[in-house]
C-alpha positions, -999 to 999 in steps of 0.1 A, spaced: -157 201 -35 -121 197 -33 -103 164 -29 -98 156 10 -62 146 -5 -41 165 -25 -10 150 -44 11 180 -33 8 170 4 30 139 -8 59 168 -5 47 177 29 55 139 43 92 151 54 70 175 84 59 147 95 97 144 111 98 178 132 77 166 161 95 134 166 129 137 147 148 106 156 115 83 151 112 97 118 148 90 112 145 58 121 117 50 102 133 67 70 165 44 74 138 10 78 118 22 48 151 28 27 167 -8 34 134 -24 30 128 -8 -8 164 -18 -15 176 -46 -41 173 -79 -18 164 -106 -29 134 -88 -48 143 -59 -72 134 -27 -65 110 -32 -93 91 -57 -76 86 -43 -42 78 -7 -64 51 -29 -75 45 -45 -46 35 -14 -30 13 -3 -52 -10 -34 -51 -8 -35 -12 -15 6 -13 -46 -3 -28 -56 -27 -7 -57 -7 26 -68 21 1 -43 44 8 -43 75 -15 -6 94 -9 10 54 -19 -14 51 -48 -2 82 -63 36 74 -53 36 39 -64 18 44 -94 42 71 -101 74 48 -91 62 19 -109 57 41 -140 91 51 -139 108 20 -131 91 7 -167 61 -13 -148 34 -11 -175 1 -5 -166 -13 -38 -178 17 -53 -148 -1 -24 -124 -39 -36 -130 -26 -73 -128 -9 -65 -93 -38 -47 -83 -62 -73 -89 -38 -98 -72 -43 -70 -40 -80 -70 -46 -93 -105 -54 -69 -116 -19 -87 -90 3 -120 -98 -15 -115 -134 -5 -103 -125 31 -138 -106 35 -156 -136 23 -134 -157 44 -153 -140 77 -189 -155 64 -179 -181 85 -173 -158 117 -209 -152 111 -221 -190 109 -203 -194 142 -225 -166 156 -252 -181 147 -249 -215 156 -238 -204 192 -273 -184 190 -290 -220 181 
């Protein structure tokens, strides 16, 4: 069976602008400032994409980021280490809720 996402939709993203045109615009022009040099690199936020891509497990931004980090000279030791930052903080977050369940059950008595 064939992936449910395919790397070439990544060049579709621009349609995403012809029903809603100056939403899409203004998203575009958010995005753009936010990726600039500030006072993080580009570098950095590349990266820091990536890692929060796979966090909310989204496949178009791991293939971009992965691809941008790899071009802006990220190795892929820096990519699993950022990744692992991303993963260990929403393992820890899902832990986190054990006590959401103790609550429930101390309410239940």
């Amino acid at each position: 069976m064939p992936s449910y996402y395919l790397s070439e939709d990544l060049a579709r993203f621009p349609d995403m602008g012809k029903t809603q045109p100056k939403l899409w615009d203004l998203y575009l022009r958010w995005y753009t400032a936010t990726m600039e040099k500030g006072a993080l690199d580009e570098r950095t936020k590349k990266l820091i994409a990536l890692a929060v891509a796979f966090a909310i497990q989204e496949p178009y931004c791991i293939d971009s980021y992965a691809s941008a980090c790899s071009d802006a000279g990220v190795s892929p030791e820096e990519m699993a280490e950022a990744v692992n930052v991303a993963a260990a903080i929403r393992g820890g977050g899902t832990i986190a809720h054990w006590v959401q369940a103790c609550n429930t059950m101390t309410r239940k008595g």
